[in-house]
N, C-alpha and C positions, 0 to 999 in steps of 0.2 A: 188350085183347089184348096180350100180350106183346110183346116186341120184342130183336135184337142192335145192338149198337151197335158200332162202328170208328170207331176212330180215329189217325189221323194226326200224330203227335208232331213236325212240321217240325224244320226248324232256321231259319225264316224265317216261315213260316206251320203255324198249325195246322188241321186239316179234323178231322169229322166227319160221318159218314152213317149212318143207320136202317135198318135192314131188316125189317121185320114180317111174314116167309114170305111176301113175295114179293119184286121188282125192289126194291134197295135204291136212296133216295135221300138228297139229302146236306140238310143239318140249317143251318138260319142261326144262326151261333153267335159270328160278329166283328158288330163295331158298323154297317156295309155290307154287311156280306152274308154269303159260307161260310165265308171264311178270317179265320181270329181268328191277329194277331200272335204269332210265338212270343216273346214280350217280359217280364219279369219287372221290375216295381219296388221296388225296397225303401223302404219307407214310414219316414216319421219313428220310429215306433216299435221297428223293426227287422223287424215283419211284409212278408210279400210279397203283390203285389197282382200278379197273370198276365191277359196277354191284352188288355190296356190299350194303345189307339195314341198318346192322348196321355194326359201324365203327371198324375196329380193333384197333386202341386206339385212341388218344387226337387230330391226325391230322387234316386236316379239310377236308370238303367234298363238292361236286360243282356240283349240279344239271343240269341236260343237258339243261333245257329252258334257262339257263343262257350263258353255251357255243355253244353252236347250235346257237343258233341265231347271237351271234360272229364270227361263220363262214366268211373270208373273209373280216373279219378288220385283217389288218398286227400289231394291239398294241397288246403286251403281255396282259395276265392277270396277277396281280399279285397276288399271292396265298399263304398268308405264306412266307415266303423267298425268295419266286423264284418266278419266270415268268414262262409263258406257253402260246401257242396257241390255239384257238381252232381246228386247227388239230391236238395237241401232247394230248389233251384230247379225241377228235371224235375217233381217230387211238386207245386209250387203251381201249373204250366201244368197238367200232367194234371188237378190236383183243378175248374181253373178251367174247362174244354174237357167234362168229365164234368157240372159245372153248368150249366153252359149247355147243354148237350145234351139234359141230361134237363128242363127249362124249354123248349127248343125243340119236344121230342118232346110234353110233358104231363106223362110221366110216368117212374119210374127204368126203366133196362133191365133185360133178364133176364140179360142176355150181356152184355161187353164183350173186345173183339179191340183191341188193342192193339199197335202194328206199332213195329219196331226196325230199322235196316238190317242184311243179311243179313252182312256183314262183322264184325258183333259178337260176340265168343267166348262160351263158356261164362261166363267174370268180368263180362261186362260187362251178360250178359243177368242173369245173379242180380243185378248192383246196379240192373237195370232192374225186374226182380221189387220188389227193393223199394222203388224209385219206386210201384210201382202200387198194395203196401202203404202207403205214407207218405200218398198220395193219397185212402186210404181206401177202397181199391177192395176186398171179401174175396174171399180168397184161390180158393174155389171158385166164384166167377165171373168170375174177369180170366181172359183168355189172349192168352199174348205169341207173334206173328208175322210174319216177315222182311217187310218190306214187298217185294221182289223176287216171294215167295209170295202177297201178297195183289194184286198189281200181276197175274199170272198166270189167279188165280180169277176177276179180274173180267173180264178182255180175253176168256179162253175161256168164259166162259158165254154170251160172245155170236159167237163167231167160234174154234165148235170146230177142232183140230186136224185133219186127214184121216189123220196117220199116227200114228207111237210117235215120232216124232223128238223132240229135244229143245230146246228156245226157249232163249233168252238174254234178260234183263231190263237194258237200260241207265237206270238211273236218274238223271238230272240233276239234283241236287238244291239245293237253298240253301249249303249249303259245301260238298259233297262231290258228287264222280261213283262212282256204285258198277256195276260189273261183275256182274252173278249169271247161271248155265247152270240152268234147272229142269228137270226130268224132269216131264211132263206126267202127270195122272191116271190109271191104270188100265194104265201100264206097265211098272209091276214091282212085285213083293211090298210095297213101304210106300207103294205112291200115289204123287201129288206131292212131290218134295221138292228141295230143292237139291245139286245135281252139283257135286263138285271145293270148293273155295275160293274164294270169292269174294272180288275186289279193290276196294281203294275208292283213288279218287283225292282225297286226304285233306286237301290245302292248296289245293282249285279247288271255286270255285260260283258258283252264280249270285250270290249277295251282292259275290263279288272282281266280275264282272261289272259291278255299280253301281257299286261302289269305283272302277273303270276312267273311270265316264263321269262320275261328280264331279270326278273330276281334271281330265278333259278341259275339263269345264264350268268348273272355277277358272283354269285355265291360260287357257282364251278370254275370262275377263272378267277378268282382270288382278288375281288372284287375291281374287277379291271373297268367295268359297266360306271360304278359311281364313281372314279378317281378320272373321267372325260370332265372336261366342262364344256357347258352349251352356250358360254361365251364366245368363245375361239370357234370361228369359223369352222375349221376344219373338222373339231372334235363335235360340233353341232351337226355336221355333217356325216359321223360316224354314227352319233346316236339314232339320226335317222335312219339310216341303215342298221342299224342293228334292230328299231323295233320293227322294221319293214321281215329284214328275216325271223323274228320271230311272228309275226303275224304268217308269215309264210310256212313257217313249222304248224301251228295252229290246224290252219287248213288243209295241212296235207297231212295230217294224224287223224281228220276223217276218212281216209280210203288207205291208211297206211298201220301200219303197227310202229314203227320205230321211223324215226327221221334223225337227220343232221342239222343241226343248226348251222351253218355260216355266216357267220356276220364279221362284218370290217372292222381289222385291229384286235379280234380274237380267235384264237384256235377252236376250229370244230368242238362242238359238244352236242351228244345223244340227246335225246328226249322220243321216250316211248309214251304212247297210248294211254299207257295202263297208269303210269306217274299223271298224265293230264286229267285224269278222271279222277285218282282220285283226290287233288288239288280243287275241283268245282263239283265235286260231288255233293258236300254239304250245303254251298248253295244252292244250284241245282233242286236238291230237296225241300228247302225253305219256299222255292216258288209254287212247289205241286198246289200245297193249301189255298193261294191265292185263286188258282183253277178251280177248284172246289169250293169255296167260297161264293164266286161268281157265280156255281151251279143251284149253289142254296137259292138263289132268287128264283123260283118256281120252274125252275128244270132239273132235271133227273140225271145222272150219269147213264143210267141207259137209254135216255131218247136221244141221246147225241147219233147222228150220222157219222161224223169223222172226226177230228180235230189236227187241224191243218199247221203244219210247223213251217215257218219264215221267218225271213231272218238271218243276219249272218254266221250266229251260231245255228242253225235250224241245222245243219247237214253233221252235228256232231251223234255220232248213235247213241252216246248214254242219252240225251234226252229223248229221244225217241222211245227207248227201250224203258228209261223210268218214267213216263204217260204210258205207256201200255201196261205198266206192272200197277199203277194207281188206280188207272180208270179202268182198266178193260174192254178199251173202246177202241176202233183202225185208227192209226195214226198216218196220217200220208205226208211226205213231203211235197210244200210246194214248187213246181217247176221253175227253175229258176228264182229259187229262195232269196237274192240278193236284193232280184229286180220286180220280187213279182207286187211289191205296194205301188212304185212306179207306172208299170204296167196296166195293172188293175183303173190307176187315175187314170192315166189315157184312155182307156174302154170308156171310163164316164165320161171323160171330155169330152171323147169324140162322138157318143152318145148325147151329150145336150149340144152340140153342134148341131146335129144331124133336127134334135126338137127344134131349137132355133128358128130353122128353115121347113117345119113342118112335113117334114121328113118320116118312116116313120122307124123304129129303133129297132138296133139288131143285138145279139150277143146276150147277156145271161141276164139281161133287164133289169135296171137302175128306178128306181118310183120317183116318182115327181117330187119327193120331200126333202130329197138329198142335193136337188137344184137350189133349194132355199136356206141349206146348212149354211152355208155361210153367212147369208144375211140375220139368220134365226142365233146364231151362237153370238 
């Protein structure tokens, strides 16, 4: 049987999820488990190796938040020896996330959805088109869509809207916070689609987030964090482990008040709640306006329905709690905030699968115009 597939381009992590005409679910495609690294190494030879958590030897390695967001600057990076774009990097995670995926599944999909943040213009979605070619994906089966949009299709297939109003999508993401207004299904002449402009808060993410608590962590052990070198194998190796346990403090100060830090080669160190807030509290605040701004384009803060929080920072309560003190409006988390852009692309895949073969469509209804997004961008 056929299948759609979506997929989640991080800039920290990448997802993938399956849909085979029914409940899409998500695909084990990292070395642990759903989320495969968004990490790029450039090999002795000059070839790239994607989606790798540790390195195959001494080459050097390039985090998505760093080339993602290069997206559509024409300057090389340079990397070791060589140059590189951020399509010949975006084209080796994609090609790597589409192999594993289809080795996950059994077999190639029929569909692939393929999600961009909704803040990316016309330039940046054509040079994301041709990530998807570089990647090897042909042309009449990729289709590219906002992740805001695919964030949307999955939250409402299971928790319909009751009116025409229109949602807001706060996405938290690995470098960036993006702002999007959508217009829900079946409330005006082209469906779903996205209201106004949407804003990205462009220099904040969850990544600066860890950045914050390594410091923290160098600073309390007398600077033991900068005196490793990511030369030597081994101390490369600690470092890794050390941002891994602070990413892990992170996450568990959403359902904790205090945690321990443990990480390799350092003595335990505290880190409360209340120190993490208010570290990302003034950014945090910088992005409210960008919300608001978005709503300037002919929507109202009180005709929102909900505003949907996703994302890897999504499960932090200060933001949840500073949208509710701004807006006034429900704020929900989305179910499985890591996976749900993923997710959401599979619903469409496996949605324009199903049109393909003159089928007819199930789940929270995708309009015919979002088949053409990729060709059209």
């Amino acid at each position: 049987m056929g299948y759609g597939l979506g997929i989640d381009l991080g800039s920290a992590f990448t997802a993938a999820a399956v849909n085979r005409g029914g409940a899409p679910r998500m695909l084990a495609i990292g070395a642990d488990g759903e989320l495969m690294p968004s990490m790029v190494q450039i090999l002795s030879d000059g070839s790239l190796s994607a989606g790798i958590d540790q390195p195959q030897d001494e080459q050097p390695q390039v985090p998505g938040h760093l080339f993602r967001r290069r997206l559509g600057d024409s300057t090389p990076m340079l990397i070791g020896e060589r140059s590189y774009t951020a399509v010949d990097l975006l084209a080796a995670l994609l090609a790597a996330a589409v192999q594993q995926s289809t080795q996950a599944a059994g077999s190639p999909p029929d569909r692939v959805v393929v999600t961009c943040p909704a803040v990316w213009g016309p330039y940046r979605r054509e040079q994301f088109a041709e990530v998807t070619r570089r990647a090897g994906l042909p042309r009449q089966q990729v289709e590219l869509l906002s992740e805001a949009e695919a964030v949307a299709a999955y939250h409402l297939r299971e928790h319909p809207l009751p009116g025409p109003e229109p949602l807001a999508v706060y996405d938290c993401g690995g470098s960036t916070f993006d702002a999007t207004v959508i217009r829900p299904p079946g409330t005006g002449p082209a469906g779903a689609g996205v209201l106004g402009v949407p804003e990205s808060l462009d220099w904040f993410g969850g990544v600066d987030v860890d950045e914050e608590i390594i410091r923290y962590l160098d600073e309390s052990t007398d600077g033991s964090v900068t005196l490793l070198d990511p030369r030597r194998p081994d101390e490369a190796a600690a470092l890794r482990g050390i941002r891994a346990a602070c990413v892990r403090a992170k996450e568990e100060l959403s359902v904790r008040s205090e945690v321990m830090i443990d990480a390799p080669q350092l003595r335990p160190i505290a880190l409360t709640r209340a120190q993490l807030e208010g570290w990302v509290r003034p950014q945090l605040a910088a992005g409210l306006p960008a919300l608001r701004r978005v709503l300037d384009a002919g929507v109202r803060v009180d005709d929102l329905s909900v505003v949907l929080l996703t994302g890897g920072m999504a499960r932090m309560p200060l933001i949840g709690r500073m949208l509710t003190e701004d807006l006034g409006r429900p704020v929900a988390l989305v179910k499985q905030p890591q996976h749900g852009v993923a997710l959401g692309a599979a619903l469409v895949a496996g949605q324009l699968t199903k049109d393909d073969r003159g089928l007819p469509r199930t789940g929270a209804g995708v309009p015919a115009r979002l088949r053409r997004a990729g060709r059209r961008s």
